[in-house]
C-alpha positions in Angstrom: 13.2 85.6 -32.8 14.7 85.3 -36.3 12.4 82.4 -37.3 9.6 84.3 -36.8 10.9 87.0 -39.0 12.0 84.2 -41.6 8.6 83.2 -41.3 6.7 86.5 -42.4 9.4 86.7 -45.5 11.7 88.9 -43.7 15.7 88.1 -44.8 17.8 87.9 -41.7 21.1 88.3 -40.8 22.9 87.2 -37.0 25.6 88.4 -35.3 26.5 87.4 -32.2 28.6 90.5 -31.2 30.2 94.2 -32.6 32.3 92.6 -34.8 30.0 89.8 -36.7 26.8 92.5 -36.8 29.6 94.8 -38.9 30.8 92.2 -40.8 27.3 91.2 -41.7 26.4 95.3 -42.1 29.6 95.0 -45.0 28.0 92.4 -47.5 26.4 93.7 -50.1 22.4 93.8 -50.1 20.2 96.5 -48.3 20.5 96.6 -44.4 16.9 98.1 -43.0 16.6 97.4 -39.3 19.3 96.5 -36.3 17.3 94.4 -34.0 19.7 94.8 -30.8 19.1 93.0 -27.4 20.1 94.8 -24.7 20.5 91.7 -22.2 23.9 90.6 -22.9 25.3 94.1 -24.1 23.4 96.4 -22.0 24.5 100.2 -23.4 26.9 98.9 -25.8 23.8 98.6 -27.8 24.3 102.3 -28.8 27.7 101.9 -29.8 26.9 98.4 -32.1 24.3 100.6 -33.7 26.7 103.8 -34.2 29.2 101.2 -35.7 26.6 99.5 -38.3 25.2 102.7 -38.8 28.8 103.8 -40.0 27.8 101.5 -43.0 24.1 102.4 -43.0 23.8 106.0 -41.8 19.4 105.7 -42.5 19.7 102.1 -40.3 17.2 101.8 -38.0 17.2 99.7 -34.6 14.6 98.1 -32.9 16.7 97.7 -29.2 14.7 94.4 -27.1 14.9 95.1 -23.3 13.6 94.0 -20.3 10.4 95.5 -19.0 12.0 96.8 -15.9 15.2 98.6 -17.7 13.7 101.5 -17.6 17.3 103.7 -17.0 18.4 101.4 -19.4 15.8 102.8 -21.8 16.2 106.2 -20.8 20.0 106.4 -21.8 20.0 104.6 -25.2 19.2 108.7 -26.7 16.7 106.9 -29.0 16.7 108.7 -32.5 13.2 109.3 -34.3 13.9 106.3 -36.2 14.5 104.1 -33.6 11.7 102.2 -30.8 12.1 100.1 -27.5 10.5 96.1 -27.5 9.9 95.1 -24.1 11.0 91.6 -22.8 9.1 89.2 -22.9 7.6 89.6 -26.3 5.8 86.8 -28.7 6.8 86.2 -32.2 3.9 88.3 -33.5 5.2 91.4 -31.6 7.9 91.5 -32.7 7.0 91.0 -36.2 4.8 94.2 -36.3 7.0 96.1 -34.3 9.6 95.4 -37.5 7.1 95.9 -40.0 6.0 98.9 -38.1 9.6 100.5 -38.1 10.0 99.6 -41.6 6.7 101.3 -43.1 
């Protein structure tokens, strides 16, 4: 996922969990888009995002679930400037859906 980012000139960060994705929302440099998979952390997606956002109240987040999460989906309470990937996806979707959040 990140590499095809990389790829298309995109600067990345990782973050395994709550904590690193803060720490890495803390360094200086501009943070545009939270890309958050919802397989490990389910709806503690939400609150990673409401605690990068503390940092980066305009942050945007792509949130990658799988295709049959649909209550999943339903319950994130997706703003305006958020959207939804759906599992599986290729490199090249997920780099428009980035570039398409970022426009």
């Amino acid at each position: 996922m990140e590499q095809a980012l990389r790829d298309e000139g995109f600067v990345t960060a990782t973050a395994f969990d709550e904590a690193g994705a803060v720490a890495a929302a803390q360094r200086p440099g501009a943070l545009g888009l939270l890309v958050a998979s919802t397989d490990a952390i389910g709806m503690q997606a939400v609150r990673l995002a409401d605690a990068v956002r503390r940092f980066h109240p305009a942050l945007q987040v792509l949130y990658t679930v799988k295709s049959e999460d649909e209550l999943l989906v339903e319950g994130l309470g997706l703003s305006g400037d958020d959207d939804v990937l759906e599992k599986p996806f290729s490199g090249s979707e997920l780099v428009e859906a980035v570039s398409s959040l970022l426009r």
